[in-house]
C-alpha positions as CSV (number, residue, x, y, z in Angstrom):
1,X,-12.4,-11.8,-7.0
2,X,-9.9,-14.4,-7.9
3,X,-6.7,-13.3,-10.4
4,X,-8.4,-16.5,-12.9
5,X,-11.4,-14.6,-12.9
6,X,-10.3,-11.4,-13.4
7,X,-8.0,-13.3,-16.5
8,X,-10.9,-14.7,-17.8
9,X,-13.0,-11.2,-17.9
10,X,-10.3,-9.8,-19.8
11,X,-10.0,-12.5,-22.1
12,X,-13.3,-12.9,-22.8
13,X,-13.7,-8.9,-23.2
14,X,-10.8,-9.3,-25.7
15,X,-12.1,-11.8,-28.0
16,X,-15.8,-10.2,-27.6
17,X,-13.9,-6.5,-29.2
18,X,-12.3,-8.5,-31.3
19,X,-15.4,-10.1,-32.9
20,X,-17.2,-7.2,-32.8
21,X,-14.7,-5.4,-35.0
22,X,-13.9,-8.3,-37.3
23,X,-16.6,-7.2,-39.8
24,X,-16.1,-3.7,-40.5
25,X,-12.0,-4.0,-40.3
26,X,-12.0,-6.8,-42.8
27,X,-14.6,-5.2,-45.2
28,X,-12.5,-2.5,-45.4
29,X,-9.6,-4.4,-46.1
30,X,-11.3,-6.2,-49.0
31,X,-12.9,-2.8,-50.6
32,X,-9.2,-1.1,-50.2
33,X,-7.7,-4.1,-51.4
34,X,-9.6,-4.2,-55.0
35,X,-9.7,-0.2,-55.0
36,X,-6.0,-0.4,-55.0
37,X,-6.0,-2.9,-57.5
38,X,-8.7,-1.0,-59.5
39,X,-6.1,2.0,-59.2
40,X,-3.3,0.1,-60.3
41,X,-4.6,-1.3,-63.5
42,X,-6.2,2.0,-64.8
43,X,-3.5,4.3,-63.1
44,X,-5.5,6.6,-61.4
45,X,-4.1,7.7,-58.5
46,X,-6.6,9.7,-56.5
47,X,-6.4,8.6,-53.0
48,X,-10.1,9.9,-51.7
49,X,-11.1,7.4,-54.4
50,X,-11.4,4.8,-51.7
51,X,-13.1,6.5,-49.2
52,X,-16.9,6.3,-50.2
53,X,-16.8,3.2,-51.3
54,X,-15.6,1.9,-48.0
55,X,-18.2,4.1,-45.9
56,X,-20.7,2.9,-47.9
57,X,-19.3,-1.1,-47.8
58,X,-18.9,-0.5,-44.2
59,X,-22.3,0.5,-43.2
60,X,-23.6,-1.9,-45.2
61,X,-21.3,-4.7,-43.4
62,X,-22.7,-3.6,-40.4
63,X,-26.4,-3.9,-40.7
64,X,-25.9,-7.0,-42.1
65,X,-23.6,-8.6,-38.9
66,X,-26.4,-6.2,-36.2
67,X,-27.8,-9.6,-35.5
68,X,-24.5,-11.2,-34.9
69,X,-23.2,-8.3,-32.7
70,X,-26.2,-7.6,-30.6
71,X,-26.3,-11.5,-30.0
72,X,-22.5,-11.3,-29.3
73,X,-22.9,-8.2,-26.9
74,X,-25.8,-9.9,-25.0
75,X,-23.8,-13.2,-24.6
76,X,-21.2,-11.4,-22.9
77,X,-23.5,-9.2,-21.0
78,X,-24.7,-12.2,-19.7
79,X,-21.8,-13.5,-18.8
80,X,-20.5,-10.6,-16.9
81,X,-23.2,-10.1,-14.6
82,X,-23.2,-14.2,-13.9
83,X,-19.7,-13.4,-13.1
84,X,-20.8,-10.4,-10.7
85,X,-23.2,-12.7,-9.3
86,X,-20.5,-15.1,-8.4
87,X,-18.2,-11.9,-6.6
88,X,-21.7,-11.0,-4.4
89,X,-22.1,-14.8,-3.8
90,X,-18.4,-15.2,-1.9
């Protein structure tokens, strides 16, 4: 196996991670952020507050993206073993 290849597996297993986390981290960012801003303007300052409302935002987030990470995850499946098809070929 070449040092490119080997680059390009780890790139591509990089961005793949990084896709596949994008929904959940970023839902919770936007739920945390309005919670917070919620908190602000009525002062209440309980800091479980947020938690239940991000679990419940999160799975949500993730049911709806399963399509768009099981496609993602078989994409890159793919790819991998055309890759270790390519090491057995040489």
């Amino acid at each position: 196996m070449q040092s490119l290849d080997l680059h390009n597996i780890l790139e591509q297993t990089f961005l793949i991670a990084l896709k596949l986390s994008a929904p959940a981290l970023l839902t919770a960012l936007v739920v945390g952020l309005i919670i917070s801003f919620l908190q602000a303007i009525t002062q209440i300052n309980e800091s479980t507050l947020a938690f239940v409302p991000k679990i419940l935002a999160i799975g949500a987030a993730m049911i709806f993206a399963s399509s768009f990470i099981s496609e993602n995850l078989l994409s890159f499946t793919r790819f991998l073993f055309d890759q270790l098809i390519l090491v057995g070929a040489t």
